[in-house]
SEFIZA-348724 format. One record per atom (N, C-alpha, C, O): x, y, z; residue in three letters. Coordinates in steps of 0.1 Angstrom, whole numbers, plus 2048, in hexadecimal, padded with zeros to 3 digits. Each point is the difference from the previous one (the first is absolute). Last residue first. Layout:
N
XYZALA;...
END
This chain:
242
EA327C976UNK;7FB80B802UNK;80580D7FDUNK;7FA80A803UNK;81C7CA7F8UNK;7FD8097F6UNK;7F3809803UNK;7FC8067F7UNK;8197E1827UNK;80F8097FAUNK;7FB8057F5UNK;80680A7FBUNK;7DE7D781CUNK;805813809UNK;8058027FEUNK;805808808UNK;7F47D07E4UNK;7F38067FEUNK;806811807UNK;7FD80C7FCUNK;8227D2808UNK;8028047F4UNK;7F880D7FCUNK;80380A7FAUNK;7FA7DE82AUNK;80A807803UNK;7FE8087F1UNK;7FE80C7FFUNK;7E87CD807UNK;7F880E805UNK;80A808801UNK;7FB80B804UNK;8167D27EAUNK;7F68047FBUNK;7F680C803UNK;7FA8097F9UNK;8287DA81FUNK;8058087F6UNK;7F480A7FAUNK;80080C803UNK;7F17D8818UNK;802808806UNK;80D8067FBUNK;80480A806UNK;7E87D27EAUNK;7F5809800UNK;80880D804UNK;80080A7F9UNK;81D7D4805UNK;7FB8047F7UNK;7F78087FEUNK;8008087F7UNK;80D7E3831UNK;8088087FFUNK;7FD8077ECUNK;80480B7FEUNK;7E37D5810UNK;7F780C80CUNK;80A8057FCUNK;7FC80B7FBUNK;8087CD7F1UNK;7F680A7F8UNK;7FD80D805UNK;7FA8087FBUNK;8297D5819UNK;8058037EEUNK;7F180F7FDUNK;80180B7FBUNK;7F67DB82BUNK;80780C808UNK;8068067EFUNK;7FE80B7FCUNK;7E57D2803UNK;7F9805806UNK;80B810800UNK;7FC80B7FDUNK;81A7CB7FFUNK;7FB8067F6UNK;7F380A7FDUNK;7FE8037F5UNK;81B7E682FUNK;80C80B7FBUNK;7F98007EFUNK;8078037F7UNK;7E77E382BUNK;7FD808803UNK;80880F7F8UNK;7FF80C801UNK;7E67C47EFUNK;80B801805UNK;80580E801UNK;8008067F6UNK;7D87E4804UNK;8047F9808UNK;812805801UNK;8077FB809UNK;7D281D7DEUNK;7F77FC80CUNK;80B7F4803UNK;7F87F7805UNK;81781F7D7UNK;7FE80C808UNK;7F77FC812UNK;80080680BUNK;8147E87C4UNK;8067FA80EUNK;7FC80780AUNK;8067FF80BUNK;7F38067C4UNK;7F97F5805UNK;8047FA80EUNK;7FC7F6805UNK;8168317E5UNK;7F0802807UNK;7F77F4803UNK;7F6800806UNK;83E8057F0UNK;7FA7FE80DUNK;7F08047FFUNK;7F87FE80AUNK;82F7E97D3UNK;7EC8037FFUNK;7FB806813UNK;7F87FA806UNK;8408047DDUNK;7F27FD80BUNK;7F48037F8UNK;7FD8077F6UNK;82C812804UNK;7FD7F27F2UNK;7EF7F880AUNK;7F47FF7FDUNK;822838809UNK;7FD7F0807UNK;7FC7F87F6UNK;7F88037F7UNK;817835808UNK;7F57F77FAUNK;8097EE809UNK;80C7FF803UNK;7F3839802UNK;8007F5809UNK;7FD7FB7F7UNK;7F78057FAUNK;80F82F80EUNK;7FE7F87F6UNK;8067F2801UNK;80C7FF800UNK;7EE82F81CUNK;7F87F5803UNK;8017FC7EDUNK;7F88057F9UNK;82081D816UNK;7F77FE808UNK;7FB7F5803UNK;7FF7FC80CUNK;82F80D7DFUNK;7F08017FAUNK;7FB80280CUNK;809801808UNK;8277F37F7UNK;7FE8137FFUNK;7F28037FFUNK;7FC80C802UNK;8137C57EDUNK;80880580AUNK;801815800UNK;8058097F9UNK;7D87C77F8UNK;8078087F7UNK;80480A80EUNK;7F8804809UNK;7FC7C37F8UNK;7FA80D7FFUNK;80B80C7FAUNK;80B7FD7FCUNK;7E77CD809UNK;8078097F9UNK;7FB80D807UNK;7F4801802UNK;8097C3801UNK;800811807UNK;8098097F9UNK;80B7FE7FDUNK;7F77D27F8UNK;7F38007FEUNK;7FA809809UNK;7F57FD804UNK;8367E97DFUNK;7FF80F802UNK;7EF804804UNK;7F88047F8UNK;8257C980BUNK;7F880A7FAUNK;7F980F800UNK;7F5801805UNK;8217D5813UNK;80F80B7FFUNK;7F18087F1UNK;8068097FAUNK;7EB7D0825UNK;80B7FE7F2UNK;80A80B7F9UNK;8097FE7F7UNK;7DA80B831UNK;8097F0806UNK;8057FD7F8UNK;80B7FB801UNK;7E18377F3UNK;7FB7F4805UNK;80B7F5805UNK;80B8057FEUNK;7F9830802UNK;8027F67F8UNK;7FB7F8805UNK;80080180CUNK;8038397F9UNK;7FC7F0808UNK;7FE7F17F1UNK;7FA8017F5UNK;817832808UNK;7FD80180EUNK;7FC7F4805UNK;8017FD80CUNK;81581C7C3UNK;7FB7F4807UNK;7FF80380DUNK;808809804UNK;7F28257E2UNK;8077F6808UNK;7FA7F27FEUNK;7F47FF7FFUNK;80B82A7DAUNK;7FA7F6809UNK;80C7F980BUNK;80B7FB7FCUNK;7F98217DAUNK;7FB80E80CUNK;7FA7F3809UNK;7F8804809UNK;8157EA7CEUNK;80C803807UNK;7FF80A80AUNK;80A806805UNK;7DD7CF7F1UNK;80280C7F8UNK;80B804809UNK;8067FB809UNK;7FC7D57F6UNK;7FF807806UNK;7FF80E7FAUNK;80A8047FAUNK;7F57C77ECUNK;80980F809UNK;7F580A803UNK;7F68017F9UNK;7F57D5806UNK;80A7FB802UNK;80D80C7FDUNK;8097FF807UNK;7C27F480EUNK;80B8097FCUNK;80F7FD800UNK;8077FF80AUNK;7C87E47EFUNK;80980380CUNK;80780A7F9UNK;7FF8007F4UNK;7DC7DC7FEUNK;8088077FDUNK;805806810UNK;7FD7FC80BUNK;7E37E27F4UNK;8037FA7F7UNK;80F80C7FCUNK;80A7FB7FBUNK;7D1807833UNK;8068047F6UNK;80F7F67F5UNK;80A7FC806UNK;7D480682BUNK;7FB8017F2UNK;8008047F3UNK;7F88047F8UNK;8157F1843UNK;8088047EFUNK;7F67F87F8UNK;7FE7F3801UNK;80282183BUNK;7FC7F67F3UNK;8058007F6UNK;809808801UNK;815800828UNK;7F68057FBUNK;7F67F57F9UNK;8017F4800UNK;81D819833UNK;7FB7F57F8UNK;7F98067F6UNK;7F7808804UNK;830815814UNK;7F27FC803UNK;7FF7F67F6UNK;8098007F7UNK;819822820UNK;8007EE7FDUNK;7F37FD7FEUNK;7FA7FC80AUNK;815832809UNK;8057FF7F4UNK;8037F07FCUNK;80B7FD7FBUNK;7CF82981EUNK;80B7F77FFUNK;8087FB7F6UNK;7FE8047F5UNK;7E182080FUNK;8037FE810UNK;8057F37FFUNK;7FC7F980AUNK;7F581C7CEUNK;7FB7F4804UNK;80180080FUNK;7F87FA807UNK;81982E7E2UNK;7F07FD7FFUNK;7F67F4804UNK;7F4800801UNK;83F806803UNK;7F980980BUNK;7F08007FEUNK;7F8800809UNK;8227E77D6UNK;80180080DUNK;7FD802809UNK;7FE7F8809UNK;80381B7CDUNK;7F77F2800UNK;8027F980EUNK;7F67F9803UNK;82982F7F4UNK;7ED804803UNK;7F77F2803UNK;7F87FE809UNK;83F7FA802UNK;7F88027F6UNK;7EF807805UNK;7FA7FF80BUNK;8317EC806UNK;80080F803UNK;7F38047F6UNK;7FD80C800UNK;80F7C4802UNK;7FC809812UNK;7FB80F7FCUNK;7F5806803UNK;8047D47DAUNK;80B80B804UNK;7FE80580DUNK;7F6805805UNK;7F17CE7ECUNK;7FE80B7FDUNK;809808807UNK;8007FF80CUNK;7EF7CF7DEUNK;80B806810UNK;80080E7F9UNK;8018027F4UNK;7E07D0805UNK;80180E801UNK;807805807UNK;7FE80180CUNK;7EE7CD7ECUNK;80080B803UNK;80B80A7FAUNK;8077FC7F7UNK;7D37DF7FCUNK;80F800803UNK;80080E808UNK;7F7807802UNK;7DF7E67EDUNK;8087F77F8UNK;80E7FD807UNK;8067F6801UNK;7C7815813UNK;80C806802UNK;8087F57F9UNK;8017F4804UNK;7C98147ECUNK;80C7F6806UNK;80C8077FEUNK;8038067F6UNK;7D180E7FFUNK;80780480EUNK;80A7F7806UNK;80580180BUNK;7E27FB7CBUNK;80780A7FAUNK;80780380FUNK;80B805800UNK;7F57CB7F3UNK;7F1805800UNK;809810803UNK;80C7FF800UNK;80D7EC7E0UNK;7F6804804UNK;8037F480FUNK;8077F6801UNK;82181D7E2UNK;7F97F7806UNK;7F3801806UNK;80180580BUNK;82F80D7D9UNK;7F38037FFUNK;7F97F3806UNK;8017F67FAUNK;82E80F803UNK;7FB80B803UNK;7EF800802UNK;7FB807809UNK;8277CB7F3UNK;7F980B7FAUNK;7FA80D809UNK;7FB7FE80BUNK;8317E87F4UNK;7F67FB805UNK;7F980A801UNK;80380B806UNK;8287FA7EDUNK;7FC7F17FBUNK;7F27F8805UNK;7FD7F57FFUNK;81983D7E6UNK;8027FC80EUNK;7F77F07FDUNK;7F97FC7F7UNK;8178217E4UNK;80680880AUNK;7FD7F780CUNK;8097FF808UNK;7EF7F37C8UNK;8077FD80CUNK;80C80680CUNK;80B7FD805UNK;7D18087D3UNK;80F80C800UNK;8087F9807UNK;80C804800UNK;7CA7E6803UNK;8017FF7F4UNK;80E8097FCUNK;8057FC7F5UNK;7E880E835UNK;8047ED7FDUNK;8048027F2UNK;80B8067FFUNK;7E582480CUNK;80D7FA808UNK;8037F2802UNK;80B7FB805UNK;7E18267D2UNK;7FD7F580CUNK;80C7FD807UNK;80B7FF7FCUNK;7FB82D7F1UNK;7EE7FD7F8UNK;7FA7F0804UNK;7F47FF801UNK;82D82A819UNK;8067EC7FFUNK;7ED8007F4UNK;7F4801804UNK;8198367FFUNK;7FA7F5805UNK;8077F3800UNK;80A8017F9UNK;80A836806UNK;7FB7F37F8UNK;7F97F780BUNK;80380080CUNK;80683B7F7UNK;8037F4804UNK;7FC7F47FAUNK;7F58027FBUNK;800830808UNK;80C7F77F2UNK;8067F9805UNK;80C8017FFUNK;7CA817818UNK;812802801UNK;80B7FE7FAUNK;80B805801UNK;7C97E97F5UNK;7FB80E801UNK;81080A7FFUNK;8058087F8UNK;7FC7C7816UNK;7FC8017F0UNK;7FF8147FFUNK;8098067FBUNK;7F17E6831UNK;80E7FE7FCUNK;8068057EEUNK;80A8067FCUNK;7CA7FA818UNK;806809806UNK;80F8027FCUNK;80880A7FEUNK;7D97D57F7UNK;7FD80B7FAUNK;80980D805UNK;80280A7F9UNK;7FE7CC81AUNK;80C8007F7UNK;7FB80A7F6UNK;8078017F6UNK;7E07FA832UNK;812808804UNK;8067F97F2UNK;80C802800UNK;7C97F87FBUNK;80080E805UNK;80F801801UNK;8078087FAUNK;7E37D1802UNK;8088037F3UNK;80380E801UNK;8078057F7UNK;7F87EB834UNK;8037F47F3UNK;80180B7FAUNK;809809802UNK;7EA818817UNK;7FE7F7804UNK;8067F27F8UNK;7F98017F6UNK;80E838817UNK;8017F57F8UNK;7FF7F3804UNK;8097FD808UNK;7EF838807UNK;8027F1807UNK;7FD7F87F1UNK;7F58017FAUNK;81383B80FUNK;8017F67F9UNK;7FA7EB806UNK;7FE80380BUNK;80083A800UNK;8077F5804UNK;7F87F77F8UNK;7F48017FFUNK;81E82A7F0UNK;7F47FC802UNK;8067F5807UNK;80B7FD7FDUNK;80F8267EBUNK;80180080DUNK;7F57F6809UNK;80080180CUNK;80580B7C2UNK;7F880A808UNK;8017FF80FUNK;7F8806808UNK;81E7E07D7UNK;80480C7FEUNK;7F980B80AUNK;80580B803UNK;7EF7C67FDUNK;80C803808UNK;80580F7F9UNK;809805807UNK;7CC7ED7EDUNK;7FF800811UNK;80F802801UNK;80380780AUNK;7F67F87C3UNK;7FD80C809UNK;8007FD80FUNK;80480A806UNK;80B7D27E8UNK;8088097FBUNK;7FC80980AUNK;80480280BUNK;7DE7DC7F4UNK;81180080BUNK;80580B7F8UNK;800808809UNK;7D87F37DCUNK;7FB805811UNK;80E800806UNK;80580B803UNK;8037E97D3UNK;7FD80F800UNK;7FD800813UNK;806806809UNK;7FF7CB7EAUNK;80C808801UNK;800810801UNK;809806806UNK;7CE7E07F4UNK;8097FE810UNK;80B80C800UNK;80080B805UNK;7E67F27D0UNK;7F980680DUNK;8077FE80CUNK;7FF809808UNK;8117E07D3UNK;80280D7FCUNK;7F980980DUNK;807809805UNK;7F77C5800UNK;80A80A801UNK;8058087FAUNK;80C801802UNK;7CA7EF7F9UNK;80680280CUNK;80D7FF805UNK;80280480CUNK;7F17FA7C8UNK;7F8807805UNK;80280580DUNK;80380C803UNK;8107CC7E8UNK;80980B7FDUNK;7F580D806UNK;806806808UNK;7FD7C480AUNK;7F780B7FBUNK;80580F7FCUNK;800809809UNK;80C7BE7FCUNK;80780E801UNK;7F48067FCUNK;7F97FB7F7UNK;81C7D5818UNK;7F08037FDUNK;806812801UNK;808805808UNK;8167CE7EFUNK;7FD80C803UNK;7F58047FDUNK;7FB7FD7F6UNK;8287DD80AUNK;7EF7FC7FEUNK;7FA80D807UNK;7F97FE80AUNK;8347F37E7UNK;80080680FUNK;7EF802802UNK;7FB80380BUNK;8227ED7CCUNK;8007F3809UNK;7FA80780FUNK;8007F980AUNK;8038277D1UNK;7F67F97FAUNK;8017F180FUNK;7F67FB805UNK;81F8367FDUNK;8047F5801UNK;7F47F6802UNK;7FB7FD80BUNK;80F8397E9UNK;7F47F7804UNK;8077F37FCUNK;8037FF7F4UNK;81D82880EUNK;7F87FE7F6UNK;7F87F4806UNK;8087F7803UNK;80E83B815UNK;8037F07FCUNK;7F77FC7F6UNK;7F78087FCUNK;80C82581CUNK;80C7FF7F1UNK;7FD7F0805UNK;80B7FC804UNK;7D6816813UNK;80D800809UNK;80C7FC7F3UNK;80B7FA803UNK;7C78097F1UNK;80080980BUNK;80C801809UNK;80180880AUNK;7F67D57D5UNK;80580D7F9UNK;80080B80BUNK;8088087FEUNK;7E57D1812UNK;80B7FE801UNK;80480D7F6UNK;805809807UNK;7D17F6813UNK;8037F77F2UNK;80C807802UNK;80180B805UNK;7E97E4827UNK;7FF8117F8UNK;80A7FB7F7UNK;8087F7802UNK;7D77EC814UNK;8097FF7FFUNK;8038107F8UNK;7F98077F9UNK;7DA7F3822UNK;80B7F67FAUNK;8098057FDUNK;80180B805UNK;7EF7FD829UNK;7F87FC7F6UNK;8057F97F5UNK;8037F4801UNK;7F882B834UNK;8067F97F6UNK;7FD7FB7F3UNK;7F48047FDUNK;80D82E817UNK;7FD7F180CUNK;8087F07EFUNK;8088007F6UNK;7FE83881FUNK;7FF7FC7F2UNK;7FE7EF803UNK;8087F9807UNK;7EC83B80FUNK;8017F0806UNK;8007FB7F4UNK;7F78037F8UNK;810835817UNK;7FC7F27F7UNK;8057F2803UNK;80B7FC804UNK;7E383C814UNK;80C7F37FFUNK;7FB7F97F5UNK;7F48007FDUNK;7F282580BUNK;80E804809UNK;8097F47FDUNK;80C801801UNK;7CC8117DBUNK;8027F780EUNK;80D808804UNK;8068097FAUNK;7E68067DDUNK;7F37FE80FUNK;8027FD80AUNK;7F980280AUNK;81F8057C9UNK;80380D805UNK;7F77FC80EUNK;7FF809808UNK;8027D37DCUNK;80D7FF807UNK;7FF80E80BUNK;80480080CUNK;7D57F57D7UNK;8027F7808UNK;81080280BUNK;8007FD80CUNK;7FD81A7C7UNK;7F0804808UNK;8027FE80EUNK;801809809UNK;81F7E27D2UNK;80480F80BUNK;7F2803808UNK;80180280CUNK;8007E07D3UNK;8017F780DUNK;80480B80CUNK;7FF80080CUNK;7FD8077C3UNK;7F3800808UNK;8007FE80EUNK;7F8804809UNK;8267F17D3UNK;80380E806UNK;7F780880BUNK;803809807UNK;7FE7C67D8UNK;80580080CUNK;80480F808UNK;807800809UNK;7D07EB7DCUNK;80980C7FDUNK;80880180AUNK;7FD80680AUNK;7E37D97FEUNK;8058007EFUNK;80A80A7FDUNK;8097FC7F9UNK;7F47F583BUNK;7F780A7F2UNK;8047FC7F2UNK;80B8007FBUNK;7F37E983AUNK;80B8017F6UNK;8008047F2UNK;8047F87F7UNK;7EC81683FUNK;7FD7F67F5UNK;80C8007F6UNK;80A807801UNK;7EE804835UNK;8048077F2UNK;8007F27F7UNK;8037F5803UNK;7E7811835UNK;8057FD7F2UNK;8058057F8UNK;7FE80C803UNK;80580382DUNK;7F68047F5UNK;8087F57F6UNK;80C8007FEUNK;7E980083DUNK;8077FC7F6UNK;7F88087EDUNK;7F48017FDUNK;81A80883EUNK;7F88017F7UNK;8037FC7F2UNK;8098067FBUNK;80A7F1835UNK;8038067F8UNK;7EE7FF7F6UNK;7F77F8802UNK;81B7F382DUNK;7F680C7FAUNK;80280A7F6UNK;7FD80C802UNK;80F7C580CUNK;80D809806UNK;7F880E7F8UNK;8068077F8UNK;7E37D4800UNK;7FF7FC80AUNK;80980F809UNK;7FD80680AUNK;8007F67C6UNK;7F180A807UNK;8027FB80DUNK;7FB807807UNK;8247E57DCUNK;802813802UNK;7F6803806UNK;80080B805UNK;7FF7C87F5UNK;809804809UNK;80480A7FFUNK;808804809UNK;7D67F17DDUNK;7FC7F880FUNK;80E808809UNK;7FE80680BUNK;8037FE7C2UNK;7F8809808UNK;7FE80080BUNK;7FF80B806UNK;81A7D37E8UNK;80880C7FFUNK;7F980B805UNK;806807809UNK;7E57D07F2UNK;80880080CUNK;80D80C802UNK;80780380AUNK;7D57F27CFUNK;7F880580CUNK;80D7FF805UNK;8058097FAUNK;8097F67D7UNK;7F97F380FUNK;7FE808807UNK;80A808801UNK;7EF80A7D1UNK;80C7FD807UNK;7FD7F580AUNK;7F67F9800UNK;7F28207CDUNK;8007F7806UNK;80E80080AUNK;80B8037FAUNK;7DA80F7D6UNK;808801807UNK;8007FD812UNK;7F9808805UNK;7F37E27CAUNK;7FE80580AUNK;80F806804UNK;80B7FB7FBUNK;7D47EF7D7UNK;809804804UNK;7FF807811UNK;7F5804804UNK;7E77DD7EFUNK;8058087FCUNK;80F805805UNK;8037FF80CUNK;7EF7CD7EDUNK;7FC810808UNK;8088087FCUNK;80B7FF7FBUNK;7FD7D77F1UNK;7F37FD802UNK;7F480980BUNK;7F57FE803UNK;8417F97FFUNK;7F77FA7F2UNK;7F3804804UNK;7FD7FD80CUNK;82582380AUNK;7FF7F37FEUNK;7F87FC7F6UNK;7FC8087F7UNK;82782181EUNK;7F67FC7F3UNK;7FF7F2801UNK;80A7F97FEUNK;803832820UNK;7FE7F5801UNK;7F97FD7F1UNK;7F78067FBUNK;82C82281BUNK;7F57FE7F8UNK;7FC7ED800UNK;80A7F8801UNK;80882882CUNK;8037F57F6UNK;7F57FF7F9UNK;7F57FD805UNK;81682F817UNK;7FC7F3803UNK;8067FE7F4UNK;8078077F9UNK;81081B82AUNK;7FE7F87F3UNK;7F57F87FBUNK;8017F6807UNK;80482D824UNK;8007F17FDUNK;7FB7FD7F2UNK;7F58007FCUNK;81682D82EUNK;7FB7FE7EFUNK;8047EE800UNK;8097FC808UNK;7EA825823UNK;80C7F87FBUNK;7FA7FB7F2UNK;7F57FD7FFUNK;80382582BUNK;7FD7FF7F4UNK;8097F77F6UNK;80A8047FBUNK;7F080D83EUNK;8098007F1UNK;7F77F87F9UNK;7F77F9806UNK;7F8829821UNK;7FF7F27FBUNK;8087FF7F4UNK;8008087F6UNK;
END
């Protein structure tokens, strides 16, 4: 059984106690493709987080808020209405480091694949309206509305793990990756030419997707297939470290 580690998110609202917190639909669709899932929190002591990392076979970096702009040499652009949590991304970025030094398979989700890209010494777009990188917005609810689609590299892993290379996604994202680290392939762009497939060339399995497929897992079929070829990194990974 792979073992897959999942970030959660510190929650602070008015009027409850502090929480750490994710959406059920990231668990729903690793347990559907039989993976076993372990939380990791996000510790006061960001070194702690090793406990949690030495447990699993893979990491799922899902989505969330904005990763603060000094994390890629830029300076926080007050017109870009940024929600940043420095905590979690002291904790993200250590988890993607150690999983790609250690050969771990990886899946980055939204803010996942630009955690991924960042990790790499890659930069973020901090708004893509507001940067006016593109002219019709990225972010659109309800969370399983297909915005646009998706063209993905023939020759590509993200490819073979979908069993196609044109699919319809959702977009619930305000940022985007705008350079490329430099151990990372582009592999798939949206209909506006936005960097929204990456993976790393020689890895096993390091993927991150701008998408929300866990929210697409009960209607569209090449996202179901994104989680089973990741689990199954995952248990490869698990018998390489027996």
């Amino acid at each position: 059984m792979t073992t897959v580690g999942i970030p959660l998110r510190p929650f602070d609202a008015r009027d409850v106690p502090q929480k750490l917190a994710l959406n059920r639909a990231y668990f729903d669709a690793l347990e559907q493709v039989g993976a076993d899932v372990l939380p990791i929190p996000v510790p006061r002591e960001p070194e702690r987080v090793r406990f949690h990392y030495d447990r699993i076979d893979a990491l799922l970096l899902p989505g969330g808020a904005d990763v603060e702009p000094r994390r890629y040499g830029a300076v926080a652009r007050t017109d870009c209405n940024l929600f940043v949590m420095p905590e979690l991304d002291e904790v993200e970025l250590r988890l993607a480091r150690w999983a790609i030094d250690d050969g771990m398979p990886v899946l980055g989700i939204c803010r996942g694949i630009q955690v991924l890209n960042v990790a790499c010494g890659g930069t973020l777009w901090q708004d893509l309206h507001v940067e006016g990188v593109v002219r019709v917005s990225h972010d659109r609810e309800p969370r399983d509305f297909l915005l646009h689609g998706l063209v993905i590299e023939r020759d590509s892993l993200l490819a073979r793990a979908l069993g196609t290379r044109r699919v319809r996604v959702n977009s619930l994202h305000h940022q985007a990756i705008r350079e490329l680290g430099s151990s990372l392939r582009c592999v798939a762009q949206s209909d506006d030419g936005l960097i929204e497939g990456i993976e790393m060339p020689g890895h096993r399995f390091v993927v991150g997707i701008q998408c929300h497929p866990e929210e697409l897992v009960k209607t569209e079929k090449w996202a179901p297939s994104l989680f089973e070829a990741f689990v199954a990194a995952g248990a490869e990974h698990h018998d390489k470290k027996q």
